[in-house]
MIKEFI-747532 format. One record per residue: y, z, x of N, C-alpha, C in turn; residue in three letters. Coordinates in steps of 0.001 Angstrom, whole numbers, padded with zeros to 6 digits, always signed. Layout:
YZXYZXYZXALA...
END
This chain:
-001193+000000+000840+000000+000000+000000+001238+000000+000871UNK+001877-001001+001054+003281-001127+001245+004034-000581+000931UNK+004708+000574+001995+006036+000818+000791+007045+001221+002375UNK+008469+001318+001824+009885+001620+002698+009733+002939+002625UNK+008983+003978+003453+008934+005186+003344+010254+006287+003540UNK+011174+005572+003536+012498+006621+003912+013268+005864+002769UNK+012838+004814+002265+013994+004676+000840+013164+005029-000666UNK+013462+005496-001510+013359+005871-003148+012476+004456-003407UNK+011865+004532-004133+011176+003095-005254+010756+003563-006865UNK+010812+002193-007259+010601+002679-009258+009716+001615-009020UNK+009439+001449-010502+008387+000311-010509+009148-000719-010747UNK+008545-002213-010651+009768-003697-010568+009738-003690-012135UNK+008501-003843-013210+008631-003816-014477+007811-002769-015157UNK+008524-003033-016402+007997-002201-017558+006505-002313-017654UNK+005738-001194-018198+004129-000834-018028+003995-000231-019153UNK+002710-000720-020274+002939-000389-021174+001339+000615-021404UNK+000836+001208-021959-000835+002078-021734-001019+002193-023649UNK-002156+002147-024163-002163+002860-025513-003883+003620-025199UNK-003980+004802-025769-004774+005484-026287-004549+006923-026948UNK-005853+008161-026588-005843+008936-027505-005578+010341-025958UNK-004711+011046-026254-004713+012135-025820-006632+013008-025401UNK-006326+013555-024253-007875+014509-024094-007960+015307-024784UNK-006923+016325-025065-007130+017539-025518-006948+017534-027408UNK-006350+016771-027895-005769+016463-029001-006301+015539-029781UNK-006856+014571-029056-007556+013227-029646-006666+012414-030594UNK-005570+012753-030360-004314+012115-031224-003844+010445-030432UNK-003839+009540-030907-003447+008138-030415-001921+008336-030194UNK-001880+007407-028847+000030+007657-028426-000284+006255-027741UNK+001246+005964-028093+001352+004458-027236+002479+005123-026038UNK+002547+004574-024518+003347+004798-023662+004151+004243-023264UNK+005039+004207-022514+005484+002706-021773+006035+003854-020734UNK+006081+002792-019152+006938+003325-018233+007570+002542-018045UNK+008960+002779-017593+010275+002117-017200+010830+002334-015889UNK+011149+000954-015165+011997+001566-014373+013094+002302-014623UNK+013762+003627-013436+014400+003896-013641+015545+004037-012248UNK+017082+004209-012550+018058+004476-011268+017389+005531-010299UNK+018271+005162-008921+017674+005810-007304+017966+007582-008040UNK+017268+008044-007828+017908+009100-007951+017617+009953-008989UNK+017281+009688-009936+016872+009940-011469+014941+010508-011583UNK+014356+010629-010226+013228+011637-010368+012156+010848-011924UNK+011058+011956-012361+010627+011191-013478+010654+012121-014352UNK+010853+011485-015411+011203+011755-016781+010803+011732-017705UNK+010301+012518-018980+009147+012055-020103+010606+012282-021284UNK+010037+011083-021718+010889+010785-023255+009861+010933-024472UNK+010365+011630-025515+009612+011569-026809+010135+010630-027863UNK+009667+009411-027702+009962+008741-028944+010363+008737-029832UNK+009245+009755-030623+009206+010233-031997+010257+011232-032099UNK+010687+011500-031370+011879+012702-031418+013244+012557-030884UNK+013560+011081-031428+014820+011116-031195+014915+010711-029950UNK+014021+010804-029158+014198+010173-027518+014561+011541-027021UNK+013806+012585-027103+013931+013990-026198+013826+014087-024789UNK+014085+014122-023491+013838+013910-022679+013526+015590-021782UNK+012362+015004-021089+011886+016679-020270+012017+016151-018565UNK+012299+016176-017747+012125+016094-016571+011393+016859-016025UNK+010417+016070-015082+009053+016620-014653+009227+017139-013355UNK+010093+018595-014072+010749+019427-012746+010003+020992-012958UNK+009333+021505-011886+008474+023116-012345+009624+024477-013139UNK+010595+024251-013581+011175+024675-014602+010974+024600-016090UNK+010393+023613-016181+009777+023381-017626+008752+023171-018140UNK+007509+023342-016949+006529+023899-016973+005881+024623-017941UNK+005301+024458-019196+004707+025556-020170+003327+026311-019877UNK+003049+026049-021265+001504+027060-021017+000263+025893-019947UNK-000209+026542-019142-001194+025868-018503-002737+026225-018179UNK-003444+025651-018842-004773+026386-018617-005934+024895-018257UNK-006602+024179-019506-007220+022700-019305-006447+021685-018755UNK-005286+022167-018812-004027+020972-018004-002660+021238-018358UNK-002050+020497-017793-000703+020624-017411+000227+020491-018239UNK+000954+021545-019161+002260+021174-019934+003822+021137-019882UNK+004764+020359-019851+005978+020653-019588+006433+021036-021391UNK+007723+021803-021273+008484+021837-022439+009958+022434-022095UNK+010809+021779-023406+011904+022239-022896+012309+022166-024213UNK+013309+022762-024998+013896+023432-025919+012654+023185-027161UNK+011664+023922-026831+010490+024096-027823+009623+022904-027906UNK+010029+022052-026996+009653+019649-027365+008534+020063-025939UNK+007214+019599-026631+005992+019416-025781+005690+018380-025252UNK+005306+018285-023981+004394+016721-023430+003473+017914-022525UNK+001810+017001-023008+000689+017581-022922+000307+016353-021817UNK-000603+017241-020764-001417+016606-020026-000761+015185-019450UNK+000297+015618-018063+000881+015246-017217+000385+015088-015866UNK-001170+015449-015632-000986+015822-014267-001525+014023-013691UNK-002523+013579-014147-002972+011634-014116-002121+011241-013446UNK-000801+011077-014721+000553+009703-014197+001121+010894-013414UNK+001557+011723-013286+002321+012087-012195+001318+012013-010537UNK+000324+012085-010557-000421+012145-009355-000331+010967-008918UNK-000553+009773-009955-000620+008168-009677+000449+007788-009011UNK+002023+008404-010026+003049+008059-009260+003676+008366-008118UNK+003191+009862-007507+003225+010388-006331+002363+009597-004969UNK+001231+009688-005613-000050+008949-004584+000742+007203-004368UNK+001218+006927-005041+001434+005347-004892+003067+005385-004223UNK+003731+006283-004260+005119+006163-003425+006314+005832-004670UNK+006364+006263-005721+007037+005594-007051+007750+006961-006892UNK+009398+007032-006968+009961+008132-007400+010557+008477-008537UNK+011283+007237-009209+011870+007358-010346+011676+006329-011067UNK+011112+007384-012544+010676+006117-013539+010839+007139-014781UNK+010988+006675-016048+011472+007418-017344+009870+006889-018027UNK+009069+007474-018817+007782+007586-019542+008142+007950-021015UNK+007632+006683-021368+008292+006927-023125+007064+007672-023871UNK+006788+008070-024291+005368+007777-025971+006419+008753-026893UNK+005237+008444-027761+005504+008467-029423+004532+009786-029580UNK+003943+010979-029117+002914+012041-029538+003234+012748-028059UNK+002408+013961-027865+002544+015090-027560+001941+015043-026144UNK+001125+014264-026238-000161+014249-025090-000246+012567-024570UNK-000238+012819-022716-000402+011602-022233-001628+011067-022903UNK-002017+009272-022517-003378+008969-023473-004328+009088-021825UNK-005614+009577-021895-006518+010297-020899-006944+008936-020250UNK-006921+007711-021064-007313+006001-020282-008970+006573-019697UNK-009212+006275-018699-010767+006509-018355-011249+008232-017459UNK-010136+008545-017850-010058+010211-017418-009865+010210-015552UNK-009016+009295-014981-009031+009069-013942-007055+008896-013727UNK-006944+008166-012948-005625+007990-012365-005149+006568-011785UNK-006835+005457-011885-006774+004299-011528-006408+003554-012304UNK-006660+003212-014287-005667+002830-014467-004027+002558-014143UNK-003864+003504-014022-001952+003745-013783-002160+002988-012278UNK-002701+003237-011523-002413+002625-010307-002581+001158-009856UNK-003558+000633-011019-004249-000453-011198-002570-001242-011755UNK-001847-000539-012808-000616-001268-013458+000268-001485-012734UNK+000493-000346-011912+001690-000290-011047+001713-001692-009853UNK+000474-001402-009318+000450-002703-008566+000418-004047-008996UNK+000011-004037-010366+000112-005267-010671+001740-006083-011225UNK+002510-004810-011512+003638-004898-012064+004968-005356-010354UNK+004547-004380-009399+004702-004306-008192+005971-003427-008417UNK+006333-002760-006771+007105-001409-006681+008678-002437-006011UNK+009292-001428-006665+010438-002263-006139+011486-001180-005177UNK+011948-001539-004284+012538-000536-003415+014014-000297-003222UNK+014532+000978-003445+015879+001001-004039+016657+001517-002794UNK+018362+001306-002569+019499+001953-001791+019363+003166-002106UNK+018776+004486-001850+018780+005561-001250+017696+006456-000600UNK+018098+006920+000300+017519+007861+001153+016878+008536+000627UNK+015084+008830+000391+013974+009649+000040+013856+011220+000974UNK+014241+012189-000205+014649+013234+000270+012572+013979+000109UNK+012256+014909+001137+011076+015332+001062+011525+017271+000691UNK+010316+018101+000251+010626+018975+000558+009737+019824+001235UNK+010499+019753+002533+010212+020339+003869+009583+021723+003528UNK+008372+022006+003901+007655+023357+004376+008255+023792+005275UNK+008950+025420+005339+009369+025889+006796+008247+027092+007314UNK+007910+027955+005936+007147+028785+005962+006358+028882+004761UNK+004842+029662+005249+003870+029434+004104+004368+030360+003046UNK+003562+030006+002077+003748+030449+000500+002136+030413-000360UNK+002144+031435-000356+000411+031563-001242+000352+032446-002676UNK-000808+031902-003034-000766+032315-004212-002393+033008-004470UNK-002692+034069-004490-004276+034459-005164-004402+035320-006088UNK-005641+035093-006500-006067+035921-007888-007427+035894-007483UNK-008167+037049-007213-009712+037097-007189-010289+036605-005949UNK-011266+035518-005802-011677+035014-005255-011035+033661-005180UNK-010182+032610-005794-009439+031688-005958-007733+031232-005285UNK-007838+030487-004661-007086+030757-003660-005687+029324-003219UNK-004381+029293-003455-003800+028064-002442-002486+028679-002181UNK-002524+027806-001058-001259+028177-000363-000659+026728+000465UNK+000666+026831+001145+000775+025583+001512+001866+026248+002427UNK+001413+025275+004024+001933+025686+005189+003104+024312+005999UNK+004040+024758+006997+004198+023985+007669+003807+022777+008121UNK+004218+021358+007812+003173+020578+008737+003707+019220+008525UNK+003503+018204+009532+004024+016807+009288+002968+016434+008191UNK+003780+015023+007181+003308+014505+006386+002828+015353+005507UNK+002200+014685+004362+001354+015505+003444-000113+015691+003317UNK-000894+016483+003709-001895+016462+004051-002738+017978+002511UNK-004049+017693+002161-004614+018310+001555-005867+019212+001198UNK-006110+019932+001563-007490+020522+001971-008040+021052+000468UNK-008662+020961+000061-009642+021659-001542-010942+021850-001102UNK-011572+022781-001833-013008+023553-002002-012712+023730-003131UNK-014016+023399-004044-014438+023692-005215-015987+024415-005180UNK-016019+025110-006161-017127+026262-005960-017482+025795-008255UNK-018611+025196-008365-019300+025158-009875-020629+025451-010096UNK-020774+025704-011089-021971+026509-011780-023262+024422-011155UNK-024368+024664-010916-025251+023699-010701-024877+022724-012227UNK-024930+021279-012002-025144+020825-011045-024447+020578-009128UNK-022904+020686-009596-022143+020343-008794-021928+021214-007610UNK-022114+022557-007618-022347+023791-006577-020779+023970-005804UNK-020792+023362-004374-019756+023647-003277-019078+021878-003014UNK-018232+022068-002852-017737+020566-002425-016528+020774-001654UNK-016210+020051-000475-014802+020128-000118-014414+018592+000473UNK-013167+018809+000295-012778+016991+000532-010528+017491+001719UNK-010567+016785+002442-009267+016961+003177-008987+015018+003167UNK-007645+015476+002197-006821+014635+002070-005642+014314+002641UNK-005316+012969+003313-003602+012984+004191-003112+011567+003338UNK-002216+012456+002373-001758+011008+001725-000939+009482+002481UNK-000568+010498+003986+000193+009529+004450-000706+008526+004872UNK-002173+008530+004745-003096+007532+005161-002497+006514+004128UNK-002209+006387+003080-001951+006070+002152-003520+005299+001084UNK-004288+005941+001640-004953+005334+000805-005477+006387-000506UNK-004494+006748-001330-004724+007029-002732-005326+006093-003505UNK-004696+005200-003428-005519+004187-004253-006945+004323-004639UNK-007429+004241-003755-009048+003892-003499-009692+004737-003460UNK-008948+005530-002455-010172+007393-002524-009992+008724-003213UNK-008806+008536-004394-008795+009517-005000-008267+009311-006323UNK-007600+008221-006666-007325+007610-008158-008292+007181-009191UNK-009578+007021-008334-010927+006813-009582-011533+007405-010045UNK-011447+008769-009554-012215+010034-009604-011897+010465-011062UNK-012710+011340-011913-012762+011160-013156-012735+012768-013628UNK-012241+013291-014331-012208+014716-015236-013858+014842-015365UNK-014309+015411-015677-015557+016070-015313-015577+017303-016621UNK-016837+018176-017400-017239+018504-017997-018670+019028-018384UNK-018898+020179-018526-020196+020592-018760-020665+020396-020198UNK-021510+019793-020511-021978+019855-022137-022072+021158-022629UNK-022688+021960-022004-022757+023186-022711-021749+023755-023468UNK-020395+023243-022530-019449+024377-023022-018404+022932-024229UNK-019423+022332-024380-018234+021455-025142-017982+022313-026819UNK-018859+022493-027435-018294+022909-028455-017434+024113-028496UNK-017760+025262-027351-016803+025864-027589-015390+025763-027202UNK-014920+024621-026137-013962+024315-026151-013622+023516-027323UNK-014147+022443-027753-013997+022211-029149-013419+022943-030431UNK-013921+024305-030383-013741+025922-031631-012176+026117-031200UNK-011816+025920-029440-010795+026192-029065-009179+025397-029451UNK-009992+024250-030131-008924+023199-030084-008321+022556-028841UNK-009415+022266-027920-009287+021400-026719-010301+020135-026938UNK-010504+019355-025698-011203+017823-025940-011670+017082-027194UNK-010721+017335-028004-010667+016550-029267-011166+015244-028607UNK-010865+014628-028115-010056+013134-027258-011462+012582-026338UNK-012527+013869-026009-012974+013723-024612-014206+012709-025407UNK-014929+011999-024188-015860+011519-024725-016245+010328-023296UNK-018346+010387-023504-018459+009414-022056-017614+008829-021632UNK-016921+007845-022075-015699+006874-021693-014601+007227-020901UNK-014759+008294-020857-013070+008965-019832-013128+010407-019784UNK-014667+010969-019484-015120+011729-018609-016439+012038-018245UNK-016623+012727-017360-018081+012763-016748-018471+013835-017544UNK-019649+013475-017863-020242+014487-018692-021590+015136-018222UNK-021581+016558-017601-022471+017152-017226-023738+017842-017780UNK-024735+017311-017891-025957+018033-018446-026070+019261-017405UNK-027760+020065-017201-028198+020617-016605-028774+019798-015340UNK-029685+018555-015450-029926+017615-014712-028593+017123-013660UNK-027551+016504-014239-026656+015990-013719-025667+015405-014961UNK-025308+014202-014257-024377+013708-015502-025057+012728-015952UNK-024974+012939-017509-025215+012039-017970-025061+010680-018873UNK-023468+010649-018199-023222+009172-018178-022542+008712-016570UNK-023801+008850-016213-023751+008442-014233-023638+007119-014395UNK-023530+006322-013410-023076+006912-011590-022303+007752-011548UNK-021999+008297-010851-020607+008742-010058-019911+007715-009291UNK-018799+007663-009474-017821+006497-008565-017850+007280-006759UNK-018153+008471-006658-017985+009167-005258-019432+010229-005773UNK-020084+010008-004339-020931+011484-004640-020249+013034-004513UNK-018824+012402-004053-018244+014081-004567-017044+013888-005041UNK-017138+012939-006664-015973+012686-007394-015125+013938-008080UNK-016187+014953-008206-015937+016164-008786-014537+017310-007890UNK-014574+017024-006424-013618+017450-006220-012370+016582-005711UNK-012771+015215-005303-011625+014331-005747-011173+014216-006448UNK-011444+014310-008188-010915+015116-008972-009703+016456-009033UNK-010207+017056-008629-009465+018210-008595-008404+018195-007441UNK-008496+017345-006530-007096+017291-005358-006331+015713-006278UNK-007140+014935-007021-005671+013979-007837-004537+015124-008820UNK-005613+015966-009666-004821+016978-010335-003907+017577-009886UNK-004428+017607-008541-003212+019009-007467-002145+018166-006875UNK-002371+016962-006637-001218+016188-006211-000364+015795-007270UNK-000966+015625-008523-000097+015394-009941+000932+016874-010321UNK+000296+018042-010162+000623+019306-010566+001953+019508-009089UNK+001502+019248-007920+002564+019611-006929+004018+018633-007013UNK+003296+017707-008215+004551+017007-008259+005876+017476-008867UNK+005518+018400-009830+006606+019439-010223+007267+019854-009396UNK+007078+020112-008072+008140+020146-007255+009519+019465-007434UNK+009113+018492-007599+010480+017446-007879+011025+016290-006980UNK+009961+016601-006189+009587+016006-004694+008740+015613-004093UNK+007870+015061-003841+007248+014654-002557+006705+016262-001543UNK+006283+016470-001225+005767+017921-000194+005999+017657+001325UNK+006340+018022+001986+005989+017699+003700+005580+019107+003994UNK+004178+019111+003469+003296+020073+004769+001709+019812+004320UNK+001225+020948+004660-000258+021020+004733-000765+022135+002981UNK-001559+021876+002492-001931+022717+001394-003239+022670+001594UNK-003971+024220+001109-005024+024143+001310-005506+024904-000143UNK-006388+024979-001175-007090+025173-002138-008618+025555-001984UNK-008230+026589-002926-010166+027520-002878-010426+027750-003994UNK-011715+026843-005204-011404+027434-006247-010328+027263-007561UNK-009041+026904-007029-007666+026854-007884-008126+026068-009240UNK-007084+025870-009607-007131+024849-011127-005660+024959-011431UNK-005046+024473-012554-003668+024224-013142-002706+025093-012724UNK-003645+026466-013729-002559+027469-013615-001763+027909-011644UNK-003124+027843-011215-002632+028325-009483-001822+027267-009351UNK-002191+025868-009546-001318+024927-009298-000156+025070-009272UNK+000445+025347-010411+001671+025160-011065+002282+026619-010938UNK+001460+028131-010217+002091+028632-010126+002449+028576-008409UNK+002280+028044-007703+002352+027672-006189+003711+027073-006120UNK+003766+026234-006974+005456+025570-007342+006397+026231-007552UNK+005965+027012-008654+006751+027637-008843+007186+028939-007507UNK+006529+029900-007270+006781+030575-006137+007505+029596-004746UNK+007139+028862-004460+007475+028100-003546+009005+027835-004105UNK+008977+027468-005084+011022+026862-005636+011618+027658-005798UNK+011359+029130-005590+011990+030340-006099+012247+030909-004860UNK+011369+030821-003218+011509+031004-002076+012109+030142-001217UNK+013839+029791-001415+014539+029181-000951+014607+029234+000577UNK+013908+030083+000929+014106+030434+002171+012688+029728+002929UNK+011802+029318+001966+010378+028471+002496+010596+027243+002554UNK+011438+026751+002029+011461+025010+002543+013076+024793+002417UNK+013158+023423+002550+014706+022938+002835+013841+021241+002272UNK+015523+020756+001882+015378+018990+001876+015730+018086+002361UNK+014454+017810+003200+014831+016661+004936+014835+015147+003924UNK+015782+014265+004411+015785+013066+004582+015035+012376+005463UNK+013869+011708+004694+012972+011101+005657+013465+009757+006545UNK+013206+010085+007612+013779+009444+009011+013668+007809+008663UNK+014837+007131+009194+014984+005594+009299+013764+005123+010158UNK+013106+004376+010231+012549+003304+011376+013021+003211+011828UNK+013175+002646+012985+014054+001384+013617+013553-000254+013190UNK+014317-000491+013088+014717-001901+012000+014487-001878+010825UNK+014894-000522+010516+014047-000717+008510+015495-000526+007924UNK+016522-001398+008523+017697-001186+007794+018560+000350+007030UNK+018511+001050+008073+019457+002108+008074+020513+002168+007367UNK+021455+000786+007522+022627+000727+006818+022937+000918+005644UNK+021952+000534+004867+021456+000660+003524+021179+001976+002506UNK+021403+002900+004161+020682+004453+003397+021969+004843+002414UNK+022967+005421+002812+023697+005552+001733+023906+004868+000572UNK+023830+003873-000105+024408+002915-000642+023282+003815-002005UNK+023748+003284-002922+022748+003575-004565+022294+002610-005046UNK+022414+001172-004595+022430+000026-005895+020784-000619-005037UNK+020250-001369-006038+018718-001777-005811+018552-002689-004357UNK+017516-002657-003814+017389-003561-002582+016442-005034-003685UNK+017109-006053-003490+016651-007108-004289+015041-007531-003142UNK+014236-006514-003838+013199-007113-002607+012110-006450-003859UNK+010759-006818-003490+009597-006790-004705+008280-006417-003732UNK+007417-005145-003686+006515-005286-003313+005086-005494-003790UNK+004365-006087-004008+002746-006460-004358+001806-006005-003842UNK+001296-005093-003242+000469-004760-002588-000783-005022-003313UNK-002005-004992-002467-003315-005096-002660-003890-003631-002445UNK-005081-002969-002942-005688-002189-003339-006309-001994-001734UNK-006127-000760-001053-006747-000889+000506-008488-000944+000236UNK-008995-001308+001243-010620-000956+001018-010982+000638+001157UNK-012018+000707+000861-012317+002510+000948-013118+002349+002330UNK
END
């Protein structure tokens, strides 16, 4: 994936998605839009007048099966997909329309969205891509469950997941600056034990869920296999954490490491971290040489279009 790593990018065109929410099973149509340098991403409610929430860890709601923002009482359910997609792919500002409450779950993965974006292609804008710099660590635990995130060039990701058989221990270390999101962590799929479906069901969760856009775990294994990765289960869980750290409001420059976590640690790591002004600062990521410097100040679009191709795994 191509991209001007020290300037902002949106997408070149409009992207449109329809399905049914996971948790809700409610149908929503989407669209993403480009949006101005500067303007971060944004969820609009359609149906409401055009409400707008910015997908900043201030508005953050209840979080438990996934990720909610809200802001003067106005819900958007299950954010963490497109925000991971748009992080993993280098996209900073874009406005996300639908018409219902809850993103639509598409194949319970993150490759759709990434699959659109490239096909639509990223377009690269006049200003300077601000990161936010790790100076000192910041952790978060409860029990045995564990993340924290340290000092460190680029963005780099460490997870352990610990599940009841089939899936047991898994760990996977991610460096997005490889840039290959695409391929090794956007296909990876939400995951599920049968057992516990009806009672999440009683709960009023996975209305929505179903083989098609998630893995569904027997006692045996899953049973609507393959697996796209023999350890999709915690590639999984580091797309979530890169979608959830996106509440930052930023991009990350350091190292994170995860034991265990899920939403809530997620999203409370952000939060502690944005409240410890004294743990990071916001670096302007460095010019190249010849990547047109001159350009950094300026706000207005660079008339240039990128296409990239999907890297190999």
């Amino acid at each position: 994936m191509a991209q001007s790593a020290h300037l902002e990018q949106t997408i070149a065109e409009p992207l449109a998605f329809e399905g049914v929410g996971l948790h809700s099973g409610a149908p929503v149509t989407m669209r993403l839009l480009p949006a101005p340098a500067g303007s971060g991403i944004v969820f609009r409610r359609t149906d409401l007048d055009n409400f707008e929430i910015p997908a900043i860890g201030r508005n953050v709601a209840k979080v438990s099966y996934a990720t909610s923002l809200m802001r003067q009482g106005v819900l958007i359910s299950t954010t963490e997909h497109l925000l991971s997609a748009l992080i993993g792919m280098g996209v900073d500002n874009v406005i996300v329309e639908l018409d219902n409450l809850e993103l639509p779950i598409l194949d319970g993965s993150a490759l759709p969205y990434v699959e659109a974006i490239l096909s639509a292609g990223i377009r690269t804008q006049r200003r300077r891509r601000e990161h936010l710099r790790v100076l000192r660590a910041v952790e978060v635990r409860e029990g045995n469950k564990f993340i924290g995130v340290y000092p460190g060039s680029g963005y780099s990701i460490q997870y352990t997941i610990e599940f009841p058989a089939p899936i047991g221990q898994q760990s996977a270390m991610v460096d997005l600056a490889a840039e290959t999101y695409g391929t090794l962590i956007a296909p990876a799929r939400t995951f599920g034990y049968k057992a516990d479906e009806q009672r999440l069901r009683d709960m009023g969760l996975i209305r929505g869920a179903g083989p098609e856009n998630a893995i569904i775990l027997g006692k045996r294994g899953p049973e609507n296999g393959p697996l796209r990765f023999s350890d999709e289960y915690v590639r999984h869980k580091v797309l979530d954490l890169i979608g959830d750290l996106a509440l930052a409001g930023r991009r990350i420059e350091g190292h994170v490491v995860a034991e265990r976590a899920g939403h809530a640690m997620h999203t409370a790591l952000v939060s502690r971290l944005l409240k410890d002004r004294s743990a990071w600062e916001l670096a302007r990521v460095p010019v190249e040489s010849g990547d047109g410097g001159e350009l950094a100040g300026a706000e207005t679009d660079v008339v240039s279009f990128a296409r990239p191709a999907l890297q190999g795994a």
